[in-house]
VEXZAKE-279351 format. One record per residue (C-alpha): residue in one letter; x, y, z. Coordinates in Angstrom, 3 decimals. Example, Ala and Ser with C-alpha at 12.3 -4.5 7.8 and 13.67 -1.06 7.14 Angstrom:
2
{code A | px 12.300 | py -4.500 | pz 7.800};
{code S | px 13.670 | py -1.060 | pz 7.140};
***
This chain:
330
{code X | px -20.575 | py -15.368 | pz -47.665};
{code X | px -24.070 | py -14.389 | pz -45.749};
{code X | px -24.093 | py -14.580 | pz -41.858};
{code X | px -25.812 | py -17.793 | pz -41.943};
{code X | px -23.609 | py -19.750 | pz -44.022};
{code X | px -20.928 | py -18.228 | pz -42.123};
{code X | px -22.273 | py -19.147 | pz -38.842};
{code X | px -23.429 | py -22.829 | pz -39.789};
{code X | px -19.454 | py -23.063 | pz -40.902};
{code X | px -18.404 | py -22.332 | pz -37.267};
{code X | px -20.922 | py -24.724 | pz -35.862};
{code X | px -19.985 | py -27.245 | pz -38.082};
{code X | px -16.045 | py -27.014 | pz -37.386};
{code X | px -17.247 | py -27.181 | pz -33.647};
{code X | px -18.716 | py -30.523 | pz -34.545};
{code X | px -15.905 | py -31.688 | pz -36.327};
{code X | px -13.573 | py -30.487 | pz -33.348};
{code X | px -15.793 | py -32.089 | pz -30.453};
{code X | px -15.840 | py -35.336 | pz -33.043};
{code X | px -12.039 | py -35.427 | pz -33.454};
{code X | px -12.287 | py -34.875 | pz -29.470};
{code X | px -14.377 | py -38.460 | pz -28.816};
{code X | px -12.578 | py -40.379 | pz -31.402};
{code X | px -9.534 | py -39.241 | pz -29.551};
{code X | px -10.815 | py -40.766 | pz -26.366};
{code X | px -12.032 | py -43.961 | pz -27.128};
{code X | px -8.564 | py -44.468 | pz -29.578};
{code X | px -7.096 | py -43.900 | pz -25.969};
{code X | px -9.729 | py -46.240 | pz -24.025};
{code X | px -8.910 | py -49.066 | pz -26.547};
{code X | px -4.971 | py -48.786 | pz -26.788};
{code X | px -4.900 | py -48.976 | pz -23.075};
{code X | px -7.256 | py -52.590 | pz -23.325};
{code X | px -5.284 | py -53.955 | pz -25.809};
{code X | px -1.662 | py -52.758 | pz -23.851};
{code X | px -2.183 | py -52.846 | pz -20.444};
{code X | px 0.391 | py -51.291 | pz -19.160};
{code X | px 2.502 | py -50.172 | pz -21.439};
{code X | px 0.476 | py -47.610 | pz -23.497};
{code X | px -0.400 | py -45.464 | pz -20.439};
{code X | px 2.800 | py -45.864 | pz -18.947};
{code X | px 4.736 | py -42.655 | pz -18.162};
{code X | px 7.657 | py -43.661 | pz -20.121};
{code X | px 5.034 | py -44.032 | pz -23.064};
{code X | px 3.263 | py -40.882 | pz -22.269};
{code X | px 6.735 | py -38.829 | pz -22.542};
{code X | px 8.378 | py -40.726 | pz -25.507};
{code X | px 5.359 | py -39.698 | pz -27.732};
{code X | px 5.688 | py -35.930 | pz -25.880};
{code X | px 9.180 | py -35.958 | pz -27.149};
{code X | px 7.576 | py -37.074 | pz -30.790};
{code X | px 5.213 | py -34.536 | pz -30.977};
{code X | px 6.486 | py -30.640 | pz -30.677};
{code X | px 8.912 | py -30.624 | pz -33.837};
{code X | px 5.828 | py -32.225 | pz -35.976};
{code X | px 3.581 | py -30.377 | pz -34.499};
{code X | px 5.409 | py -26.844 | pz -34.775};
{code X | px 5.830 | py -28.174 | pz -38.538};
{code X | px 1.865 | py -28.571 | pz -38.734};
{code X | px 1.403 | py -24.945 | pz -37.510};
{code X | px 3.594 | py -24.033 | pz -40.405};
{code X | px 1.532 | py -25.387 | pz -42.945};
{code X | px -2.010 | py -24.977 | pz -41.212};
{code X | px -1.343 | py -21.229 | pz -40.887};
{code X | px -0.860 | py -21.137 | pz -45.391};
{code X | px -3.119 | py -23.708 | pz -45.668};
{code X | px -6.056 | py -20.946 | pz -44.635};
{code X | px -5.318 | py -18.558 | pz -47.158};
{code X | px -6.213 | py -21.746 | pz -49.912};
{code X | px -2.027 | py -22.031 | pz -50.053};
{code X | px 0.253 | py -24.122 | pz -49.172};
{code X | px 3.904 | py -24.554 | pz -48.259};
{code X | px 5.739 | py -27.642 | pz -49.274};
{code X | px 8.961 | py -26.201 | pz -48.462};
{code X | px 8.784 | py -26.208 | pz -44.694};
{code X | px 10.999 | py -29.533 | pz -44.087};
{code X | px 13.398 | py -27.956 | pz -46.979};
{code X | px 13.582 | py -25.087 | pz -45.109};
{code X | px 13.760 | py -26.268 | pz -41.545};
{code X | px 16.501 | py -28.812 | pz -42.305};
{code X | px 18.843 | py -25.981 | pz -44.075};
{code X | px 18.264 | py -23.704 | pz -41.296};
{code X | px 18.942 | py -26.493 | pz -39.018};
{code X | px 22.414 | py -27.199 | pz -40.910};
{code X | px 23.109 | py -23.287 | pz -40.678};
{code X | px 22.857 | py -23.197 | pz -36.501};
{code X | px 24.997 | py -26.750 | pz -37.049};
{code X | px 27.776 | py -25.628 | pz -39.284};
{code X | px 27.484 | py -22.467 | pz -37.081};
{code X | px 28.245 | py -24.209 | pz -33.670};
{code X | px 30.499 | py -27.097 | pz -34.899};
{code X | px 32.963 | py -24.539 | pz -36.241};
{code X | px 33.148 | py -22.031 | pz -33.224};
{code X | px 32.407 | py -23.837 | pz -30.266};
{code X | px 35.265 | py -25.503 | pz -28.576};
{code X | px 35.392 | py -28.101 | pz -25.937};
{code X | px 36.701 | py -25.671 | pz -23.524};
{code X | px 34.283 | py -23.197 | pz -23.773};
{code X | px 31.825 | py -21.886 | pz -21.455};
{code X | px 29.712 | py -19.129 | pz -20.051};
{code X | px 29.005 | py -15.939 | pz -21.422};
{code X | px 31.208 | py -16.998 | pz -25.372};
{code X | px 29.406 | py -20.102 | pz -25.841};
{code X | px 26.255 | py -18.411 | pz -24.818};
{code X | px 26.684 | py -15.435 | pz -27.409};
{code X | px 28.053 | py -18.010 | pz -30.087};
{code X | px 24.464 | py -20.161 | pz -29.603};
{code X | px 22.246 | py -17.022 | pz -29.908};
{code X | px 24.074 | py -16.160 | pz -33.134};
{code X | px 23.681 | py -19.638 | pz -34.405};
{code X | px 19.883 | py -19.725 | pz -33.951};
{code X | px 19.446 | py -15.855 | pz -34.756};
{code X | px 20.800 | py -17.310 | pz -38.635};
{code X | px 19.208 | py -20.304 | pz -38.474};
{code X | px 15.588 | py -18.270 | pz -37.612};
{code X | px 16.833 | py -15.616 | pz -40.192};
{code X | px 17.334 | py -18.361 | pz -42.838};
{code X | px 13.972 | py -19.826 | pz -42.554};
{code X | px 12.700 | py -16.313 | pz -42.509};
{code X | px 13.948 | py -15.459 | pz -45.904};
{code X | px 12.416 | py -18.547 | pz -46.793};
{code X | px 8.933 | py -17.641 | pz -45.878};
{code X | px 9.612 | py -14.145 | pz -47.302};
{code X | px 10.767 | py -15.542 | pz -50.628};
{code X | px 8.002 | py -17.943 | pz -51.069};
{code X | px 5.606 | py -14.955 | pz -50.313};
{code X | px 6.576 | py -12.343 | pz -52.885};
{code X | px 6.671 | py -15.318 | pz -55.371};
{code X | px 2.920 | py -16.157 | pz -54.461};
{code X | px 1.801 | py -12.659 | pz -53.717};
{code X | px 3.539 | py -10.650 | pz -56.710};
{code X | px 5.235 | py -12.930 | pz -59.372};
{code X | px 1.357 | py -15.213 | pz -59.436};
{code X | px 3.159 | py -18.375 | pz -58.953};
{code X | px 0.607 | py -20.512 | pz -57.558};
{code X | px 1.316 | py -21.920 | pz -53.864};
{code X | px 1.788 | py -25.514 | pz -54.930};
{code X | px 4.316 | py -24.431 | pz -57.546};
{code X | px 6.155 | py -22.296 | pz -55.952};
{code X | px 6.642 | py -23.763 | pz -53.198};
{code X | px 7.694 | py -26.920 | pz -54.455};
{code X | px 10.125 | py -25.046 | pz -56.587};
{code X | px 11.637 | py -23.680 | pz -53.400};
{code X | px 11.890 | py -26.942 | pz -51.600};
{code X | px 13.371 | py -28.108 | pz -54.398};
{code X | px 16.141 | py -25.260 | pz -54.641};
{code X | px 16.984 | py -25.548 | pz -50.829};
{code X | px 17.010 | py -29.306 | pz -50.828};
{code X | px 19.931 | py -28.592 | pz -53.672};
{code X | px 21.612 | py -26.149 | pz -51.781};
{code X | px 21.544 | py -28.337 | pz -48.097};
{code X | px 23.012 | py -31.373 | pz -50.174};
{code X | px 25.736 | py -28.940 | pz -51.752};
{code X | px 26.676 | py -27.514 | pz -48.666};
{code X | px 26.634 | py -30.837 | pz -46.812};
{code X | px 27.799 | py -33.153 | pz -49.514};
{code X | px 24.883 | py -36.032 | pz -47.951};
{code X | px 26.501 | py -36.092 | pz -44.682};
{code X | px 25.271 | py -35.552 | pz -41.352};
{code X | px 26.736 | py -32.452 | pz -39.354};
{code X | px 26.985 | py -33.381 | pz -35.551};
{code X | px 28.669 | py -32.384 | pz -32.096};
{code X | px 26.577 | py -29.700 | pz -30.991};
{code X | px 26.810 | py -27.959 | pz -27.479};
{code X | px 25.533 | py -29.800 | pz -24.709};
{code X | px 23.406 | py -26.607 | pz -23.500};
{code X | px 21.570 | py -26.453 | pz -26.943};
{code X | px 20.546 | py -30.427 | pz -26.293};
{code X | px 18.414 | py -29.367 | pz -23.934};
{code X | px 15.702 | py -28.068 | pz -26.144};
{code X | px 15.512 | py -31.035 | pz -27.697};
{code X | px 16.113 | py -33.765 | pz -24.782};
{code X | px 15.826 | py -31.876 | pz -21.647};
{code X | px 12.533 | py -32.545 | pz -19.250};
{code X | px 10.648 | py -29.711 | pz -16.586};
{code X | px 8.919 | py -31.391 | pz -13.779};
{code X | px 9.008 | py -34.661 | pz -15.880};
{code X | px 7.857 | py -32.951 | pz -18.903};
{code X | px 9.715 | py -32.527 | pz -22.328};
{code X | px 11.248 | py -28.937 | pz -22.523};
{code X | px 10.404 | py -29.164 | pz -26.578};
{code X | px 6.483 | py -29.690 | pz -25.343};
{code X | px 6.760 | py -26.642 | pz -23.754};
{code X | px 7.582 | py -24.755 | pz -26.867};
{code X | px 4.997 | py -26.442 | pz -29.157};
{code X | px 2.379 | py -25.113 | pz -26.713};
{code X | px 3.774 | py -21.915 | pz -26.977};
{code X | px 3.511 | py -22.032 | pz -30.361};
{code X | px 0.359 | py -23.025 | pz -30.253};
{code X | px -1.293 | py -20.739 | pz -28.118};
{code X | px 0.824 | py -18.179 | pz -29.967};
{code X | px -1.200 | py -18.846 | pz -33.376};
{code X | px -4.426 | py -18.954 | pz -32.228};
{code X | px -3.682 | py -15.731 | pz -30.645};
{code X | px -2.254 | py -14.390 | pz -33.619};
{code X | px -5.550 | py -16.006 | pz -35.962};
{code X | px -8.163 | py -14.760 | pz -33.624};
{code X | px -7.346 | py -11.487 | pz -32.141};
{code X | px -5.424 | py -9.728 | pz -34.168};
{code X | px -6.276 | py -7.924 | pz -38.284};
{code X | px -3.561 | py -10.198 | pz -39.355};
{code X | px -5.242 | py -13.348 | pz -38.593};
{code X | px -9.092 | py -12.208 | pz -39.583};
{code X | px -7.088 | py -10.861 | pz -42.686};
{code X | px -5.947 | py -14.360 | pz -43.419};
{code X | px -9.174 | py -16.121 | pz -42.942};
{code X | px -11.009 | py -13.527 | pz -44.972};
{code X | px -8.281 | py -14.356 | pz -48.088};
{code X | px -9.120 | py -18.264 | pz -47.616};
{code X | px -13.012 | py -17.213 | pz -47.946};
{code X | px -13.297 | py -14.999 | pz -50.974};
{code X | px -9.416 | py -12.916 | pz -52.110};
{code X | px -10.796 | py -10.564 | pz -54.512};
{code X | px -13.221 | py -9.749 | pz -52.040};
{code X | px -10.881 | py -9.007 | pz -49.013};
{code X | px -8.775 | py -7.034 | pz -51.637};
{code X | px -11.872 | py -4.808 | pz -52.065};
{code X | px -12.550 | py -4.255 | pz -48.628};
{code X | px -9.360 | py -2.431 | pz -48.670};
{code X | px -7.054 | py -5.009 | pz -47.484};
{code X | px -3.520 | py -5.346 | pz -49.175};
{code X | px -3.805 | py -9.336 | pz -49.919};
{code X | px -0.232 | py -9.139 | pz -50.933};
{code X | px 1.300 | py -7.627 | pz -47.783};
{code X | px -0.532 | py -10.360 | pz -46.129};
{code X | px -0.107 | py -13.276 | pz -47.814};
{code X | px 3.377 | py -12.482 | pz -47.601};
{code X | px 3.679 | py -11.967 | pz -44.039};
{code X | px 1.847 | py -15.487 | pz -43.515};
{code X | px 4.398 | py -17.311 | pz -45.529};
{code X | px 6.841 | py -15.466 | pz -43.609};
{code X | px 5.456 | py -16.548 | pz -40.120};
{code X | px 5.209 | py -20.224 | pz -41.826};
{code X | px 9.101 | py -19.814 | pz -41.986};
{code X | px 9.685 | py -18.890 | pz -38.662};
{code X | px 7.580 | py -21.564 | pz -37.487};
{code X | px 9.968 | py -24.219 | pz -39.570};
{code X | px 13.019 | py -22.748 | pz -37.988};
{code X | px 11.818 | py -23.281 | pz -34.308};
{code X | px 10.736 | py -26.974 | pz -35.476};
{code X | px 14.538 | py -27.236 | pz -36.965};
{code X | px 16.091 | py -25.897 | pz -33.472};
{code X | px 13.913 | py -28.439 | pz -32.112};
{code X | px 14.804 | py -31.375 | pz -34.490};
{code X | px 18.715 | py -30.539 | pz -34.354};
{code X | px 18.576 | py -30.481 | pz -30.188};
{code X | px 17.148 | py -33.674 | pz -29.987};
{code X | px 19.164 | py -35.778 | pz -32.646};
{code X | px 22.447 | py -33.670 | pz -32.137};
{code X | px 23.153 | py -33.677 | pz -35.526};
{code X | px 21.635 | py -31.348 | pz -38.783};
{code X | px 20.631 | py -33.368 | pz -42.282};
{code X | px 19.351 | py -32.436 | pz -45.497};
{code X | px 17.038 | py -35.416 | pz -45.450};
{code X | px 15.718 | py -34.690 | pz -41.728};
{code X | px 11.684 | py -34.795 | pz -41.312};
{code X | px 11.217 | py -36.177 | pz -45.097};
{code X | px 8.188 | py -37.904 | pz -44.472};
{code X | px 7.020 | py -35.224 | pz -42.332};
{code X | px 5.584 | py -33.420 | pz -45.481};
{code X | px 2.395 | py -35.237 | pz -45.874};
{code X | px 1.325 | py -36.119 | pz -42.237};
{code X | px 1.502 | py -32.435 | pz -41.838};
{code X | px -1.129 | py -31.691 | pz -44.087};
{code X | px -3.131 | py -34.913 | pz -42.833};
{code X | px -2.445 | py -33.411 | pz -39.028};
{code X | px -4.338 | py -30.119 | pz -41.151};
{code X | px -7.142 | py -31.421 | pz -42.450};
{code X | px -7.744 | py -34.127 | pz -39.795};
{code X | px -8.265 | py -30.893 | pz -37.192};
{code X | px -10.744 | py -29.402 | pz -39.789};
{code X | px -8.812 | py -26.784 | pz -42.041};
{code X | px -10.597 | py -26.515 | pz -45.062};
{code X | px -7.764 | py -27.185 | pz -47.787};
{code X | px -9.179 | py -24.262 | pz -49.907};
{code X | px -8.872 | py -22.193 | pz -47.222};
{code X | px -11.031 | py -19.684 | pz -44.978};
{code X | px -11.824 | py -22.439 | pz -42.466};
{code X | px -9.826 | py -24.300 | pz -39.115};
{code X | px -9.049 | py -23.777 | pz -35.975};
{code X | px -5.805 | py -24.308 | pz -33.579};
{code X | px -7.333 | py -26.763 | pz -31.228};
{code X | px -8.343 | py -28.739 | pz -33.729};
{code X | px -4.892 | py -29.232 | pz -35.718};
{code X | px -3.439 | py -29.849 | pz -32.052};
{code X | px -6.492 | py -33.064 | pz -31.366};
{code X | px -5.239 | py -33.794 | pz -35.060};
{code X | px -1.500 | py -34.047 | pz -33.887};
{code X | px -2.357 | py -35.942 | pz -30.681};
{code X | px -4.764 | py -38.463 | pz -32.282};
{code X | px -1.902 | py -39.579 | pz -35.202};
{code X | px 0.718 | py -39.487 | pz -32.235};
{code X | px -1.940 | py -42.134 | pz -30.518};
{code X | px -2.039 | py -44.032 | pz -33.444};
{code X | px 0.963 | py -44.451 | pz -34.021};
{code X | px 2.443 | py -44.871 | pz -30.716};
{code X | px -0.410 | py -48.317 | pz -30.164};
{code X | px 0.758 | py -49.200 | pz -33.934};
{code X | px 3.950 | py -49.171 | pz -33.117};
{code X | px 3.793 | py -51.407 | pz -29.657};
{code X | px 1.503 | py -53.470 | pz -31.364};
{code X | px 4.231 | py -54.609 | pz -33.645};
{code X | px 2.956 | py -52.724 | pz -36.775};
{code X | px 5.631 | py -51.931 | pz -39.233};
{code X | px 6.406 | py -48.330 | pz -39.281};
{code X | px 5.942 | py -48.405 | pz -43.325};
{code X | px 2.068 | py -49.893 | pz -42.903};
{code X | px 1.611 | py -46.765 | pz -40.604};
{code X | px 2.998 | py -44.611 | pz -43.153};
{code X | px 0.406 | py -45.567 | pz -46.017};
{code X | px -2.309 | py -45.704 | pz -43.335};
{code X | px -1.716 | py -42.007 | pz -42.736};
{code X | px -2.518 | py -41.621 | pz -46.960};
{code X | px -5.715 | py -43.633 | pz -47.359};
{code X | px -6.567 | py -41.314 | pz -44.310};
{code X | px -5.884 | py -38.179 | pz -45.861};
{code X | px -8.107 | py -39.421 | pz -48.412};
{code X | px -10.860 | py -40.934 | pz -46.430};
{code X | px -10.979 | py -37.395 | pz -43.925};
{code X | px -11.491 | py -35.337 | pz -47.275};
{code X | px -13.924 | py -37.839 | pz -49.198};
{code X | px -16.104 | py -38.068 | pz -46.050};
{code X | px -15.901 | py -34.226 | pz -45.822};
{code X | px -17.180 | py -33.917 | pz -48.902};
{code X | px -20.257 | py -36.220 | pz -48.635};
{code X | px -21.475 | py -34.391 | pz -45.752};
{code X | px -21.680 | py -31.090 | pz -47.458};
{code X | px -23.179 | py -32.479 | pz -50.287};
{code X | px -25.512 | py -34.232 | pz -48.124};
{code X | px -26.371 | py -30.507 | pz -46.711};
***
């Protein structure tokens, strides 16, 4: 890729970003005309904060594969059995008794495995990919298949629940009248975009997305890196399951199933280039925001959650077709 092409890419994400940015504000302008007071309200404003981190967190997780030209369709697989490991963890140690410094240890252990779980995942999914040759889509959809097995083994279908009041606070708990799990998704987020734009991991990562073969003859090991982004995918899919598991008190193996494909829309929608090399944080997080505004009006509107739903696929669709016909129009 020459400088130029490179540098009318960045200038045309920028667009796309800035784009994303005004539809974002007039969505806003005309739910607030259409609701008077009730989309702007602050009990509005902090029910769709409370919506956002754990599918948000999620969307990291996939963004950060998608820009190597992978993907990971294993992250709600893997977030709900880590989610059932913390669960099984807590409901069978803590008792109702117990306090301070014992329940304390006993809830670092439980996410420790639960984070260690997902991380095995990641790790898993990336020696498959990297070594084996199993393309992302495959193998990843062979994994979420295995670990949606072994969650419905272990749990037999049914919902583990009765977890510590101190880890509900992840989940439910509010700073200064802001969600605690909000908090953590902008962590996350300003985590990523450090790790994609000032450090050799992340320039390694966009420069796989771009061209592989020719990263691998710069003299960067492709495998070591693809791995370690799947395995930073897995992480990020155990903090959305700590997440998830604080705010419904309970761990699932069908948690966050429909979570799979607004993740990718929440992807492309902020301007990551499904084959990879291309896409920024800010715009995945104007992605999240703008199908949280969506479906927040839908939803006080008195749309059916299920229209919504197929909304978000002919959208998906229409983001990528119009992508297309601007390129080719170039």
């Amino acid at each position: 890729m020459s400088k130029s092409d490179a540098k009318r890419g960045i200038l045309s994400r920028n667009s796309e970003i800035f784009s994303l940015g005004v539809i974002l504000a007039i969505l806003v302008l005309l739910f607030s005309l259409a609701l008077p007071g009730k989309f702007l309200r602050p009990s509005n404003l902090q029910s769709m904060a409370f919506q956002l981190p754990e599918l948000g967190v999620l969307a990291f997780a996939m963004m950060i594969t998608m820009l190597t030209g992978g993907i990971n369709l294993s992250i709600i697989s893997s977030a709900n059995l880590s989610g059932i490991t913390m669960a099984m963890i807590l409901t069978r140690n803590v008792t109702p008794n117990m306090g301070g410094s014992e329940l304390g240890w006993i809830v670092f252990l439980a996410i420790l495995a639960g984070m260690s779980v997902s991380l095995i995942v990641g790790l898993a999914n990336g020696v498959i990919i990297a070594y084996i040759g199993i393309s992302p889509i495959l193998a990843t959809l062979g994994t979420m298949t295995l670990l949606e097995g072994i969650s419905l083994v272990i749990t037999r279908g049914y919902v583990i629940s009765g977890l510590p009041r101190s880890l509900l606070v992840i989940g439910n708990g509010t700073f200064l009248g802001v969600p605690v799990p909000m908090f953590i998704l902008i962590a996350v987020a300003i985590a990523v975009a450090i790790l994609l734009n000032k450090t050799r991991l992340g320039l390694s990562t966009y420069m796989i997305g771009s061209n592989i073969k020719a990263t691998g003859f710069s003299g960067i090991n492709t495998n070591k890196v693809i791995i370690l982004v799947y395995m930073i995918s897995g992480i990020l899919a155990g903090i959305a399951s700590l997440i998830m598991i604080a705010r419904f008190n309970s761990a699932k193996a069908g948690y966050g199933s429909s979570y799979l494909l607004v993740t990718v829309l929440v992807s492309v929608l902020g301007g990551i280039n499904p084959n990879g090399g291309f896409g920024k944080v800010s715009g995945v997080f104007l992605g999240l925001v703008l199908l949280q505004v969506i479906s927040s009006g839908l939803n006080l509107l008195g749309i059916s959650q299920f229209l919504t739903l197929a909304l978000w696929g002919a959208l998906l669709l229409g983001v990528e077709a119009l992508r297309l016909a601007r390129r080719r129009v170039r």
